[in-house]
mmCIF entry with sequence, helices, sheets and N, C-alpha, C, O atoms, coordinates in Angstrom:
data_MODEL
# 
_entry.id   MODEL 
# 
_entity.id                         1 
_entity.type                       polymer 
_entity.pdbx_number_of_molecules   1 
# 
_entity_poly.entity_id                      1 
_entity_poly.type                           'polypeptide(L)' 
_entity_poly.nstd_linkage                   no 
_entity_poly.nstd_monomer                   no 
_entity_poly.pdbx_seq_one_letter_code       
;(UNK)(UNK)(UNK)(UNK)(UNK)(UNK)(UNK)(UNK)(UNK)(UNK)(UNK)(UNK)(UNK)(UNK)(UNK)(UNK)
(UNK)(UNK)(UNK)(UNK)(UNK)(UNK)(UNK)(UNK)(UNK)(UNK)(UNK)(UNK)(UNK)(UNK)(UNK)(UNK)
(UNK)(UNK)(UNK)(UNK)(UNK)(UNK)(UNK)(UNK)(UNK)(UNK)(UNK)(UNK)(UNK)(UNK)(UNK)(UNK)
(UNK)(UNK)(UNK)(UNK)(UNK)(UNK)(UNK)
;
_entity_poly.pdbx_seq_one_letter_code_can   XXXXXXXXXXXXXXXXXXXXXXXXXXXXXXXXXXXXXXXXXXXXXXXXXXXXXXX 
_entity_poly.pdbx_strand_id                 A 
# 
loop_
_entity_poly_seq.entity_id 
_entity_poly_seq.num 
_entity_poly_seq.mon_id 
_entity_poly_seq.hetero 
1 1  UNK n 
1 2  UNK n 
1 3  UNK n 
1 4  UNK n 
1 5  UNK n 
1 6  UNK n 
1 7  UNK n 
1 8  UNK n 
1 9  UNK n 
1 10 UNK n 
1 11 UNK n 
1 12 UNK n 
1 13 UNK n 
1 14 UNK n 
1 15 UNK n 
1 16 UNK n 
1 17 UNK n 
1 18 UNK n 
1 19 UNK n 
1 20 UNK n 
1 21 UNK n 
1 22 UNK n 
1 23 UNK n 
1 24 UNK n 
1 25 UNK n 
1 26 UNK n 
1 27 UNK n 
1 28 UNK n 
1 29 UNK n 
1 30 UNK n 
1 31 UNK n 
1 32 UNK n 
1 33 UNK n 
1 34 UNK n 
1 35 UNK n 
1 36 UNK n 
1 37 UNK n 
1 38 UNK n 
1 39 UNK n 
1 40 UNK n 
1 41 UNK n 
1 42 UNK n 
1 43 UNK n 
1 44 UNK n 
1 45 UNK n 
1 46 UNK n 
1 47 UNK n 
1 48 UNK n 
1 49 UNK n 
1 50 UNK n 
1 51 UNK n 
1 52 UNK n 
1 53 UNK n 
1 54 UNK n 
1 55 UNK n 
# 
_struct_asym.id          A 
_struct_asym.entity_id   1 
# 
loop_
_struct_conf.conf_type_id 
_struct_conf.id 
_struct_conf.pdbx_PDB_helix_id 
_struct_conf.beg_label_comp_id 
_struct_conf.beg_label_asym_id 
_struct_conf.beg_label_seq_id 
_struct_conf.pdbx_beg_PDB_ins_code 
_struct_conf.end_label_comp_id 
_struct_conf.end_label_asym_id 
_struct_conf.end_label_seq_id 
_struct_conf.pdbx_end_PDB_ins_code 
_struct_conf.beg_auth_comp_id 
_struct_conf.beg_auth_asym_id 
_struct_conf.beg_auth_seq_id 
_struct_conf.end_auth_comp_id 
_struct_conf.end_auth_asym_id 
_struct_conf.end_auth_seq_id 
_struct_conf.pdbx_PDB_helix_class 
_struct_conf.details 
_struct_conf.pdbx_PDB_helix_length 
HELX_P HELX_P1 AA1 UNK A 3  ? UNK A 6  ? UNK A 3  UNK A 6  1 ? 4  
HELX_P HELX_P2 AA2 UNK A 18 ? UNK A 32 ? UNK A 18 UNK A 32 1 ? 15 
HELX_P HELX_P3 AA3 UNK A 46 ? UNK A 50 ? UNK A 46 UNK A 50 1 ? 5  
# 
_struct_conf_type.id          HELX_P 
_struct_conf_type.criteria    ? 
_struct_conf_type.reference   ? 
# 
loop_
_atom_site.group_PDB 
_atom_site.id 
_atom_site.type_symbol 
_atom_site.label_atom_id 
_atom_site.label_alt_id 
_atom_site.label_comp_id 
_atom_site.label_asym_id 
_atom_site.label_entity_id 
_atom_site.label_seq_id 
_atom_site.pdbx_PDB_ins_code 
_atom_site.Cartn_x 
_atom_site.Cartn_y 
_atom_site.Cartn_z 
_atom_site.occupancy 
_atom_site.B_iso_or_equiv 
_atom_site.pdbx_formal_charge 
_atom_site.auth_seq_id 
_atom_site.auth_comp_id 
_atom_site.auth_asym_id 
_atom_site.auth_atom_id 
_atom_site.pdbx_PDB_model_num 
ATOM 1   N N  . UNK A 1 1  ? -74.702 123.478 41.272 1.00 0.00 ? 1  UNK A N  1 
ATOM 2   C CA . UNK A 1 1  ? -73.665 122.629 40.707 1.00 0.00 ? 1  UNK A CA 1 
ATOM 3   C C  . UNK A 1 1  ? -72.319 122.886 41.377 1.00 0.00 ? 1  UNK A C  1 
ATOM 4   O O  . UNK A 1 1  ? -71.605 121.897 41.548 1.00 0.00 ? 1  UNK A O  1 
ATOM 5   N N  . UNK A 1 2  ? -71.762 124.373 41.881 1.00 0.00 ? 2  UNK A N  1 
ATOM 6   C CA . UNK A 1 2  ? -70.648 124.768 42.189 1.00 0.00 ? 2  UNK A CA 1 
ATOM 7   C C  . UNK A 1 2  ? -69.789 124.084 43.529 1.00 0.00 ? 2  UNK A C  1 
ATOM 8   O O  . UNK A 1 2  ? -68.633 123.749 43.785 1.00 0.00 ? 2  UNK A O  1 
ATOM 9   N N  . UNK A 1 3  ? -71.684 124.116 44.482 1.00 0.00 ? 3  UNK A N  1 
ATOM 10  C CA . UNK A 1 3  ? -71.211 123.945 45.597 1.00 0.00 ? 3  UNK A CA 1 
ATOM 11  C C  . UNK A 1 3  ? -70.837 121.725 45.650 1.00 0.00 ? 3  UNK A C  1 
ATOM 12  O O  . UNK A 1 3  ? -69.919 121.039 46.100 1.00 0.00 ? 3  UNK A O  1 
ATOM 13  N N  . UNK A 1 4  ? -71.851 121.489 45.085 1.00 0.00 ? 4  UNK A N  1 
ATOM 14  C CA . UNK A 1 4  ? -71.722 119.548 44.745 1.00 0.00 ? 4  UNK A CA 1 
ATOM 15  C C  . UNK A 1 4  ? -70.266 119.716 43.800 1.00 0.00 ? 4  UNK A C  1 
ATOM 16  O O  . UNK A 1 4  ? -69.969 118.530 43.653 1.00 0.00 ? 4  UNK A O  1 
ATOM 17  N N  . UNK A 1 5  ? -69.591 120.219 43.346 1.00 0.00 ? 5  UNK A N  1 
ATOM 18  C CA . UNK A 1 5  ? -68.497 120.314 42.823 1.00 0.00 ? 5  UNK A CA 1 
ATOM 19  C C  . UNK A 1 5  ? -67.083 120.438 43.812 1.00 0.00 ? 5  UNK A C  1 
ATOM 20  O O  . UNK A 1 5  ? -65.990 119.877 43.731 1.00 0.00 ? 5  UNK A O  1 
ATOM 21  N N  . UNK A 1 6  ? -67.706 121.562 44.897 1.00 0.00 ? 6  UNK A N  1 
ATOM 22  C CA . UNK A 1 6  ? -66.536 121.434 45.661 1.00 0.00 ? 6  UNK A CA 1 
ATOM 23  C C  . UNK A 1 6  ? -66.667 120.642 46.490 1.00 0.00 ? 6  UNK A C  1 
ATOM 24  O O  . UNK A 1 6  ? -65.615 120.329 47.048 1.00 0.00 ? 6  UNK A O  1 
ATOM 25  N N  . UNK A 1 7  ? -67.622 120.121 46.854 1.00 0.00 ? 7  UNK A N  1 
ATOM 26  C CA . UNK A 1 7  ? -68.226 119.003 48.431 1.00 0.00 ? 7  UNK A CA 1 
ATOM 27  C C  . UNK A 1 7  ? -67.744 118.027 47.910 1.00 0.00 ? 7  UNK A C  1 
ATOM 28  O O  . UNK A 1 7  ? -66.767 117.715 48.590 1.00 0.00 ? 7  UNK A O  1 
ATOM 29  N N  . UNK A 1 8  ? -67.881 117.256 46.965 1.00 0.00 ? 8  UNK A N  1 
ATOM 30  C CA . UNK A 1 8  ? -67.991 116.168 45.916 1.00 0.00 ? 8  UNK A CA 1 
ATOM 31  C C  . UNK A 1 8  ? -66.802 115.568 45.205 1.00 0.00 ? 8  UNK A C  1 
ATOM 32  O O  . UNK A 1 8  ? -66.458 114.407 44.986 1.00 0.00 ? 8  UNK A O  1 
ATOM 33  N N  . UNK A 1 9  ? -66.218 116.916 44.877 1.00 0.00 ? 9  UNK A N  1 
ATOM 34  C CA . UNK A 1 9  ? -65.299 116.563 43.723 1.00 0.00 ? 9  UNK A CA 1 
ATOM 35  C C  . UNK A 1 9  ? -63.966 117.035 43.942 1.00 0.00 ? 9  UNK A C  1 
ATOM 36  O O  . UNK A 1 9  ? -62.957 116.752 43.296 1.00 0.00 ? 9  UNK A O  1 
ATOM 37  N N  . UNK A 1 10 ? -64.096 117.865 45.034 1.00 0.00 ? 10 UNK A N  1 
ATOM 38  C CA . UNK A 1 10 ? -62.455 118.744 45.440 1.00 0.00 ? 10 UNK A CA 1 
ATOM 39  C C  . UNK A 1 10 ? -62.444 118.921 46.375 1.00 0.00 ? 10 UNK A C  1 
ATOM 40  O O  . UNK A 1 10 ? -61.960 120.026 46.131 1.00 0.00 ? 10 UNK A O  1 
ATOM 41  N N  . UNK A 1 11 ? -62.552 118.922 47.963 1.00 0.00 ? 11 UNK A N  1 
ATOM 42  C CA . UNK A 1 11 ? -62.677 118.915 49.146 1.00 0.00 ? 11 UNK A CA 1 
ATOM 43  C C  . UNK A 1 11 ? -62.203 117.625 50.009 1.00 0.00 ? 11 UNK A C  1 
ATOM 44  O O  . UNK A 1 11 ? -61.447 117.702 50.978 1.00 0.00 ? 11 UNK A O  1 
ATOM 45  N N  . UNK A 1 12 ? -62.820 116.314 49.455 1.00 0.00 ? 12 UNK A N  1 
ATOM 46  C CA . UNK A 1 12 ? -62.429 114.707 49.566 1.00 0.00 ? 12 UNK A CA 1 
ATOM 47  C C  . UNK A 1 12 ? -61.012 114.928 49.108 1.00 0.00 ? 12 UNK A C  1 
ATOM 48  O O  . UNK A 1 12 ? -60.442 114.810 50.193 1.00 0.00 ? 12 UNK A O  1 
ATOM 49  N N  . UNK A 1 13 ? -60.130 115.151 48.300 1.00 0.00 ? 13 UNK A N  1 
ATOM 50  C CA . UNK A 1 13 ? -58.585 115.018 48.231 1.00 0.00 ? 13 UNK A CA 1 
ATOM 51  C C  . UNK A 1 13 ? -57.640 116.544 48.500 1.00 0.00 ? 13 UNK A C  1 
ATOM 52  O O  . UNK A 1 13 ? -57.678 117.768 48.630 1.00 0.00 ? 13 UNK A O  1 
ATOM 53  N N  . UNK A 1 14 ? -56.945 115.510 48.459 1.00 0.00 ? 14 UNK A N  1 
ATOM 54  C CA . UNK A 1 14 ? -55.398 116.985 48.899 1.00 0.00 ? 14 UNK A CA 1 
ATOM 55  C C  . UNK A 1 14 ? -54.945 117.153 47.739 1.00 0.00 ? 14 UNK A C  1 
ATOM 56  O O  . UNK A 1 14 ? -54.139 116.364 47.247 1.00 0.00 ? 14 UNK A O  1 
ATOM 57  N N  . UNK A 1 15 ? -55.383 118.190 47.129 1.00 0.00 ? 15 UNK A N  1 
ATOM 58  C CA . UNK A 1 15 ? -54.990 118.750 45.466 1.00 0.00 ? 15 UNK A CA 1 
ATOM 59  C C  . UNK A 1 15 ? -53.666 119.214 45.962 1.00 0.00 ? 15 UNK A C  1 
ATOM 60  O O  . UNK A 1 15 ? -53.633 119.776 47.056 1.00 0.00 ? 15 UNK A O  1 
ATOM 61  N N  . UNK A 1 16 ? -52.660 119.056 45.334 1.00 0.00 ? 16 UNK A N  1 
ATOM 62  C CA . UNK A 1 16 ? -51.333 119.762 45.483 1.00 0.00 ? 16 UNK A CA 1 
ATOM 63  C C  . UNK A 1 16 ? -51.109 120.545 44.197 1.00 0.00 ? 16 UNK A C  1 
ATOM 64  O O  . UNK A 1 16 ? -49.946 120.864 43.952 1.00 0.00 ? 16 UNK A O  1 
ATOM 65  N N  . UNK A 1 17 ? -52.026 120.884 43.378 1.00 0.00 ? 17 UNK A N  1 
ATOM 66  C CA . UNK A 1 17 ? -51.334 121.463 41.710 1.00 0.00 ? 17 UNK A CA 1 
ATOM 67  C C  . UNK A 1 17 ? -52.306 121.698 40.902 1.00 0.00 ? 17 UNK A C  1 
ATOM 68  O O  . UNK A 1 17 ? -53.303 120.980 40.826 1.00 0.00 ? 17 UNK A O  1 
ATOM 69  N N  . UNK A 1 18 ? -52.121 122.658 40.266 1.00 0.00 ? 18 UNK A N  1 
ATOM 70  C CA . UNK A 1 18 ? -53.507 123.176 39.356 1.00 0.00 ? 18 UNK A CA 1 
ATOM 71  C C  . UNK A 1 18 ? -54.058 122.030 38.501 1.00 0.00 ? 18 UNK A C  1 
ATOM 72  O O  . UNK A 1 18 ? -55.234 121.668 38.544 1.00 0.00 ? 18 UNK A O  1 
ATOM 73  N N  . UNK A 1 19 ? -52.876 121.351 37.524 1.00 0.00 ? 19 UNK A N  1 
ATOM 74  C CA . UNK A 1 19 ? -52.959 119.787 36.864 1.00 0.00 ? 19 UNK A CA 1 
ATOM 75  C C  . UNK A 1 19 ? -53.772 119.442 37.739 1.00 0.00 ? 19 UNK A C  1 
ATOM 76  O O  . UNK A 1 19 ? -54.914 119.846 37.518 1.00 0.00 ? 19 UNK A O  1 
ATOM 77  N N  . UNK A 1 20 ? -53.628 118.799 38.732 1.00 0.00 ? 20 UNK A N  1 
ATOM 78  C CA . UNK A 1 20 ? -54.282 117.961 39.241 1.00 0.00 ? 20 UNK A CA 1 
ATOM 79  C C  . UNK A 1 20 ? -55.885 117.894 39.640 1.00 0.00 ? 20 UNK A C  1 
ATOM 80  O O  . UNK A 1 20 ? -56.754 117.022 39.660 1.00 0.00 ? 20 UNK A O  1 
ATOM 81  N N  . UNK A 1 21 ? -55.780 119.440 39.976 1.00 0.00 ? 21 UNK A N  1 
ATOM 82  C CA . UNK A 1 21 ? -57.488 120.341 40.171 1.00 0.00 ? 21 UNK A CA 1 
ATOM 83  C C  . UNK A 1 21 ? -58.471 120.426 38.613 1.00 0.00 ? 21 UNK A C  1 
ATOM 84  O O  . UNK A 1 21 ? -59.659 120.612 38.347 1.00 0.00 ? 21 UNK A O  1 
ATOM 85  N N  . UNK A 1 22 ? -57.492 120.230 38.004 1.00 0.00 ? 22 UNK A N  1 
ATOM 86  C CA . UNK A 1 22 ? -58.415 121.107 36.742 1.00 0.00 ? 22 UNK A CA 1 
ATOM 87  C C  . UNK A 1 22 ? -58.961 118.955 36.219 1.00 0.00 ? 22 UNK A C  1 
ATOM 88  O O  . UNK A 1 22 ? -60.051 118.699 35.708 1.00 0.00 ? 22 UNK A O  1 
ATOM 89  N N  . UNK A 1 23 ? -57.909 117.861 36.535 1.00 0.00 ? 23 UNK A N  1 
ATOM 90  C CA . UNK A 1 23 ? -58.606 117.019 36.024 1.00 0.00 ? 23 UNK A CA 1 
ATOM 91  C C  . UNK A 1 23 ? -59.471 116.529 37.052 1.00 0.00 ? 23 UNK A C  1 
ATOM 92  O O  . UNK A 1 23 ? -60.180 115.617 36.627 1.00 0.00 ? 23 UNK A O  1 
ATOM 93  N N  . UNK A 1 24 ? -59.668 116.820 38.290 1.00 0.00 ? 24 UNK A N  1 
ATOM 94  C CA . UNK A 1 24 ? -60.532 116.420 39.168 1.00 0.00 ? 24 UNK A CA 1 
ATOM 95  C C  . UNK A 1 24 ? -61.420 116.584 38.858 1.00 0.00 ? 24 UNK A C  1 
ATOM 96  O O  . UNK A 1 24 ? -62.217 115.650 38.768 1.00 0.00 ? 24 UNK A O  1 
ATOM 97  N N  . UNK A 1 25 ? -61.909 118.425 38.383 1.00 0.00 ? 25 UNK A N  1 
ATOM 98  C CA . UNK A 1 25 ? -63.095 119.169 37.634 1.00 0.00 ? 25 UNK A CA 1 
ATOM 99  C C  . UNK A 1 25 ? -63.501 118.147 36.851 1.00 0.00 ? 25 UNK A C  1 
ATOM 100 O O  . UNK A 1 25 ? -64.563 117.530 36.930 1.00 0.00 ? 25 UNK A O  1 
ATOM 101 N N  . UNK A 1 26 ? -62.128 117.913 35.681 1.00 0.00 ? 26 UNK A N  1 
ATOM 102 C CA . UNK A 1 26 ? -62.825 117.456 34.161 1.00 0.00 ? 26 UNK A CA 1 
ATOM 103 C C  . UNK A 1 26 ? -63.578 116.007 34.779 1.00 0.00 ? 26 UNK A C  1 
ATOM 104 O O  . UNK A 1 26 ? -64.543 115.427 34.280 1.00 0.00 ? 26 UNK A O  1 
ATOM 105 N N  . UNK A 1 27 ? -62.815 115.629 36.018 1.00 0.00 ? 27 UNK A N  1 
ATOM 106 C CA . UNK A 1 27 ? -63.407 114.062 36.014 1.00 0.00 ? 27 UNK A CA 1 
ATOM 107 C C  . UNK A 1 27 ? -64.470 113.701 36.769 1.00 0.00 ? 27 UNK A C  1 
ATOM 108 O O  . UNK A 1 27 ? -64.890 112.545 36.830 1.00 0.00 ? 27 UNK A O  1 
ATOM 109 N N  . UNK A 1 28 ? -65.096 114.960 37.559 1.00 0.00 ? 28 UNK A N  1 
ATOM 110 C CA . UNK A 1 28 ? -66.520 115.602 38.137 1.00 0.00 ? 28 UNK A CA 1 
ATOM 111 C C  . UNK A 1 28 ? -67.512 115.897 37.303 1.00 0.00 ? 28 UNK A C  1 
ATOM 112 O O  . UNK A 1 28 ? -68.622 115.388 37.458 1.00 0.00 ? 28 UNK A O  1 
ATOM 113 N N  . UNK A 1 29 ? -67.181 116.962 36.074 1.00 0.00 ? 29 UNK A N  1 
ATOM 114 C CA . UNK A 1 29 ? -68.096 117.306 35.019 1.00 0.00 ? 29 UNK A CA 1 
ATOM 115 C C  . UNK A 1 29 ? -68.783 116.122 34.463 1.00 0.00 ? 29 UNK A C  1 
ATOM 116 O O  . UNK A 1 29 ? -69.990 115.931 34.316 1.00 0.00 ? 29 UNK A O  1 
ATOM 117 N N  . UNK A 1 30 ? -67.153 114.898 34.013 1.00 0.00 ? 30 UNK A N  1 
ATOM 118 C CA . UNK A 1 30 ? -67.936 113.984 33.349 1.00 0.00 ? 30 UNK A CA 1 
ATOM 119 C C  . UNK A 1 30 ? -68.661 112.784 34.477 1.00 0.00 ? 30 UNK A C  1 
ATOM 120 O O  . UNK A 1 30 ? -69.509 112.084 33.924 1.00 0.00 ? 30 UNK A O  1 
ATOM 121 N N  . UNK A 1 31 ? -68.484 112.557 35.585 1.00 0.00 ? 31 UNK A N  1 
ATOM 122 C CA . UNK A 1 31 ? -69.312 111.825 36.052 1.00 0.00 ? 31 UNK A CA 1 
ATOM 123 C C  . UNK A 1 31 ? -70.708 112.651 36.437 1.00 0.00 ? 31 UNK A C  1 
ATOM 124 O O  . UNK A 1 31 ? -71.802 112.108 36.283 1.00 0.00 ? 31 UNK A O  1 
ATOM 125 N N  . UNK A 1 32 ? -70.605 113.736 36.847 1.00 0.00 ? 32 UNK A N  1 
ATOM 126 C CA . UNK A 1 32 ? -71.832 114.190 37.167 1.00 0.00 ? 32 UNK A CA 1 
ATOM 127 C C  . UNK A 1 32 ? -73.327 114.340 36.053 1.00 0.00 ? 32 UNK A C  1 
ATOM 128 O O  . UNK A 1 32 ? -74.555 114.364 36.134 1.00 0.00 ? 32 UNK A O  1 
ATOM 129 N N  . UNK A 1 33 ? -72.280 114.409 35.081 1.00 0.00 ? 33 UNK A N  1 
ATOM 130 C CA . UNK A 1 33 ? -73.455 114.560 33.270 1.00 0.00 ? 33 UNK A CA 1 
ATOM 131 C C  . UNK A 1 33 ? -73.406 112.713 32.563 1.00 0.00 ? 33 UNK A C  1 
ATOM 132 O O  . UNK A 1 33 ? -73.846 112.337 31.477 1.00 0.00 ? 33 UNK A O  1 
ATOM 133 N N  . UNK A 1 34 ? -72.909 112.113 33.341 1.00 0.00 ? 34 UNK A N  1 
ATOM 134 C CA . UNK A 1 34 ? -73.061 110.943 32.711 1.00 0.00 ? 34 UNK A CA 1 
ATOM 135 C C  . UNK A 1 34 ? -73.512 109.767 33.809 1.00 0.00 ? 34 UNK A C  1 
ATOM 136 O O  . UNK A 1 34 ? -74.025 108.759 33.321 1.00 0.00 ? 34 UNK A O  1 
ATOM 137 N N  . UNK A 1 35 ? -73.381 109.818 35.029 1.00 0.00 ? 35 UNK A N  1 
ATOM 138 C CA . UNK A 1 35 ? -73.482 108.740 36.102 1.00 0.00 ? 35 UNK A CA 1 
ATOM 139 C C  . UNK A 1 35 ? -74.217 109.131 37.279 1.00 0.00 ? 35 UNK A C  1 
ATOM 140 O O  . UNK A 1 35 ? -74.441 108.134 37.966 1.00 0.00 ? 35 UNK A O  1 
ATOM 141 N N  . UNK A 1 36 ? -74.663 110.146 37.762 1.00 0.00 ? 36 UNK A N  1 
ATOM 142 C CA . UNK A 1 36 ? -74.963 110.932 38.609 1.00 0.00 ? 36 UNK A CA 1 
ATOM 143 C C  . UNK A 1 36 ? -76.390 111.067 38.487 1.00 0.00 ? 36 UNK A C  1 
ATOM 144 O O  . UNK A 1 36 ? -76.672 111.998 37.731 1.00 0.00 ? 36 UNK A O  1 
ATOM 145 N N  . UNK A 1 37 ? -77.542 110.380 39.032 1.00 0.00 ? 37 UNK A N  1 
ATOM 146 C CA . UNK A 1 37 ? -78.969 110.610 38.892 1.00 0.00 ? 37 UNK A CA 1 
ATOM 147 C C  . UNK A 1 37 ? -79.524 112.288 39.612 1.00 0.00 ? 37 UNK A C  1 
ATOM 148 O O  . UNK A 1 37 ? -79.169 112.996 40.554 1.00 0.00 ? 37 UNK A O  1 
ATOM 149 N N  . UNK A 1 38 ? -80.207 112.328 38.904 1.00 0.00 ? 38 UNK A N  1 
ATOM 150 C CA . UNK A 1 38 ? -80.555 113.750 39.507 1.00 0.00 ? 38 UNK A CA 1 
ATOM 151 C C  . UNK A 1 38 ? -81.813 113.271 40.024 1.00 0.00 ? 38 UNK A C  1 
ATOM 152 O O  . UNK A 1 38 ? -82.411 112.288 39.587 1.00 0.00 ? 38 UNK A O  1 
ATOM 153 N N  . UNK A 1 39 ? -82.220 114.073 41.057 1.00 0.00 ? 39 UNK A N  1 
ATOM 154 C CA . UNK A 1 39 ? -84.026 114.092 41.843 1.00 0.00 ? 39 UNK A CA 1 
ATOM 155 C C  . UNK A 1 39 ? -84.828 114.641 41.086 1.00 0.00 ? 39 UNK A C  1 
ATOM 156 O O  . UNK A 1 39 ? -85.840 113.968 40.894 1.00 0.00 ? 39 UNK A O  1 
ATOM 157 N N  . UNK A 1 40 ? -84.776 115.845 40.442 1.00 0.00 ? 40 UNK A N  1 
ATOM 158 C CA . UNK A 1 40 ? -85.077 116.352 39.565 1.00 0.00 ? 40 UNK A CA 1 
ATOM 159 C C  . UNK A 1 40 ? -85.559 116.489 38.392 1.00 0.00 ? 40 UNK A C  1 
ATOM 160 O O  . UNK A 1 40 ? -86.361 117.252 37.854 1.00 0.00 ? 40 UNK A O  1 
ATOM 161 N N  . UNK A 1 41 ? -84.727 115.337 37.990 1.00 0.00 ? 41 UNK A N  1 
ATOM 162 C CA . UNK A 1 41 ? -84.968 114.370 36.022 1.00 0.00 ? 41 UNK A CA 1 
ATOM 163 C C  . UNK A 1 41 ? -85.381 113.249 35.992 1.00 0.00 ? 41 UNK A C  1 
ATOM 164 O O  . UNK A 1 41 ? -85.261 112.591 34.958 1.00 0.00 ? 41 UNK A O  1 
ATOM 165 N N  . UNK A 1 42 ? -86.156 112.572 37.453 1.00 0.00 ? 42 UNK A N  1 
ATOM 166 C CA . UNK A 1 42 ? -86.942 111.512 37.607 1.00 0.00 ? 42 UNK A CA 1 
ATOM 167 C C  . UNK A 1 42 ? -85.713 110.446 37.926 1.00 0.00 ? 42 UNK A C  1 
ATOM 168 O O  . UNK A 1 42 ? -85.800 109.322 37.432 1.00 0.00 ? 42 UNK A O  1 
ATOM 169 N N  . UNK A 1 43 ? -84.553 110.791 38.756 1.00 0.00 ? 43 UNK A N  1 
ATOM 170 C CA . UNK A 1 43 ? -83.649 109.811 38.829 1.00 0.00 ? 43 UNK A CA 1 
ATOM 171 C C  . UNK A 1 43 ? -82.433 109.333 37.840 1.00 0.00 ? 43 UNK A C  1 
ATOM 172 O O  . UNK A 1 43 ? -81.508 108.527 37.945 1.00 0.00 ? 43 UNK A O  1 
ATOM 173 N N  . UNK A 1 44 ? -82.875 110.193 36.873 1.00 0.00 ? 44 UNK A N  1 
ATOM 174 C CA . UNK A 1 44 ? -82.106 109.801 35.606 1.00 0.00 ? 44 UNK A CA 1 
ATOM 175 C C  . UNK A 1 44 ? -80.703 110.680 35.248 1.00 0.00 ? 44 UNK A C  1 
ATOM 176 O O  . UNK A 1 44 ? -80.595 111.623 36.032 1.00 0.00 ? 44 UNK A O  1 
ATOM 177 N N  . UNK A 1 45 ? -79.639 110.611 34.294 1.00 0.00 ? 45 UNK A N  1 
ATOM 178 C CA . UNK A 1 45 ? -78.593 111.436 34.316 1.00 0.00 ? 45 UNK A CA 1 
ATOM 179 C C  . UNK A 1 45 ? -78.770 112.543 33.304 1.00 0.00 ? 45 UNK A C  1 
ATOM 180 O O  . UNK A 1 45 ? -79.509 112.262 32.361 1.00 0.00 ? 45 UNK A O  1 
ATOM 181 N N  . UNK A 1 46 ? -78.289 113.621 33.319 1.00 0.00 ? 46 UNK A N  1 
ATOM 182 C CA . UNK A 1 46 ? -78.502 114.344 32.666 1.00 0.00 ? 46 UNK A CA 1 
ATOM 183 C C  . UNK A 1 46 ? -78.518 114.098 30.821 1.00 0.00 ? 46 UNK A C  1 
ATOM 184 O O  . UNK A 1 46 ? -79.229 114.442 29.877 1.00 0.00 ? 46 UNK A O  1 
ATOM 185 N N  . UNK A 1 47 ? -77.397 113.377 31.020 1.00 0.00 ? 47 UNK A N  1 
ATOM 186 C CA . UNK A 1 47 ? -77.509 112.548 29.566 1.00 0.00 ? 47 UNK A CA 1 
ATOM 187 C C  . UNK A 1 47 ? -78.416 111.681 29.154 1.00 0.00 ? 47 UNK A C  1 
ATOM 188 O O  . UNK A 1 47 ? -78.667 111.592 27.952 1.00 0.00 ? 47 UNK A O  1 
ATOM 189 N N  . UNK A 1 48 ? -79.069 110.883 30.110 1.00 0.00 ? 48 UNK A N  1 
ATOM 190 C CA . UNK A 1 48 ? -79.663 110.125 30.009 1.00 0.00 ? 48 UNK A CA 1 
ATOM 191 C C  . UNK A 1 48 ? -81.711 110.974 30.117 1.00 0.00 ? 48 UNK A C  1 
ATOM 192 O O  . UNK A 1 48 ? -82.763 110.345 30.004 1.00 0.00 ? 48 UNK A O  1 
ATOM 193 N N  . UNK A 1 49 ? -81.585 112.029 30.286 1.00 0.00 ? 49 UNK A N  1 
ATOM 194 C CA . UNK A 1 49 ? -82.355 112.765 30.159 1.00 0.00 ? 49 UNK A CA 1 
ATOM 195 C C  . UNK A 1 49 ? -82.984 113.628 28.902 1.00 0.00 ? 49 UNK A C  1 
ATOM 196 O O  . UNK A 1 49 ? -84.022 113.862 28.283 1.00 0.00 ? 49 UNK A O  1 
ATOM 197 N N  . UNK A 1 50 ? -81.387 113.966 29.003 1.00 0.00 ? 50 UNK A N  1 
ATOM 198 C CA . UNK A 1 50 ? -81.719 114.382 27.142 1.00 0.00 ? 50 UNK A CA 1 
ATOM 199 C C  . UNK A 1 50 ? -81.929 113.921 25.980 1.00 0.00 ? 50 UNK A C  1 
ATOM 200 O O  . UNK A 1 50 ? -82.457 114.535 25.052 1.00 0.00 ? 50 UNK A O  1 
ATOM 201 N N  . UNK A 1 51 ? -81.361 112.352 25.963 1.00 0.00 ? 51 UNK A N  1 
ATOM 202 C CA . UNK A 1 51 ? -81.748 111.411 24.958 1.00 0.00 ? 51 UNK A CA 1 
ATOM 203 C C  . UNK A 1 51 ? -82.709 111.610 25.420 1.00 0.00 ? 51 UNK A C  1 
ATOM 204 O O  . UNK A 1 51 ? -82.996 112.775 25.144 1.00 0.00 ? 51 UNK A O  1 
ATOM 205 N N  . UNK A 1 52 ? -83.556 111.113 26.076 1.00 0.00 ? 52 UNK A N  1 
ATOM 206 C CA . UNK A 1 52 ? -84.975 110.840 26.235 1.00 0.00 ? 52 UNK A CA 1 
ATOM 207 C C  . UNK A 1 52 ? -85.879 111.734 25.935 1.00 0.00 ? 52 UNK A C  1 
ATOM 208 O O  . UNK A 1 52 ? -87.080 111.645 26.190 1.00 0.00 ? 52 UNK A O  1 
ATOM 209 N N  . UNK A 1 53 ? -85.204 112.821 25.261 1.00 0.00 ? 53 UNK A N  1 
ATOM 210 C CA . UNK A 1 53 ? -85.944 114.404 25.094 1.00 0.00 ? 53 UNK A CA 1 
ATOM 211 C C  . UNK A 1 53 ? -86.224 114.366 23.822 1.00 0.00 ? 53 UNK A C  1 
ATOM 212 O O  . UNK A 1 53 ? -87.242 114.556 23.155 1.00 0.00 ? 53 UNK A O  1 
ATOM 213 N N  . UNK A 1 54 ? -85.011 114.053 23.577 1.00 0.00 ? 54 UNK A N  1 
ATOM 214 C CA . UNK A 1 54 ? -84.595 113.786 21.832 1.00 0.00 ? 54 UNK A CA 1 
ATOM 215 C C  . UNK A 1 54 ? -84.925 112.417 20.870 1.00 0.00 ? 54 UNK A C  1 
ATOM 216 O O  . UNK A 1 54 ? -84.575 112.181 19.714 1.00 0.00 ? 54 UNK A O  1 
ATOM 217 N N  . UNK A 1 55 ? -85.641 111.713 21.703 1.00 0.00 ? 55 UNK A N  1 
ATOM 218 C CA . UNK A 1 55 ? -86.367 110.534 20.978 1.00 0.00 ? 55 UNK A CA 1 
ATOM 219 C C  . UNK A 1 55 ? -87.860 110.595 20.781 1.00 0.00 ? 55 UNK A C  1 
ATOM 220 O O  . UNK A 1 55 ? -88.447 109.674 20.212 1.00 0.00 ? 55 UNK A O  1 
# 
């Protein structure tokens, strides 16, 4: 997750400020657990995984 976090989510822009880093994170976390298919979970998002666990 750490390294698709920095490739992905913080590396592509010129962070000038912790503000700015910490909502990049928050706005990585939430696309990656909500929009982001995994290979792994049959293509599906992690959210979209766990409902499917939970039904």
């Amino acid at each position: 997750f750490f390294s698709h976090l920095k490739t992905e989510g913080l590396y592509l822009y010129d962070i000038r400020s912790l503000d700015e880093a910490q909502r990049r994170i928050s706005d990585y976390i939430h696309f990656y657990n909500h929009h982001r298919p995994q290979r792994k979970l049959n293509k599906l998002t992690p959210m979209e995984y766990r409902r499917q666990l939970a039904a």
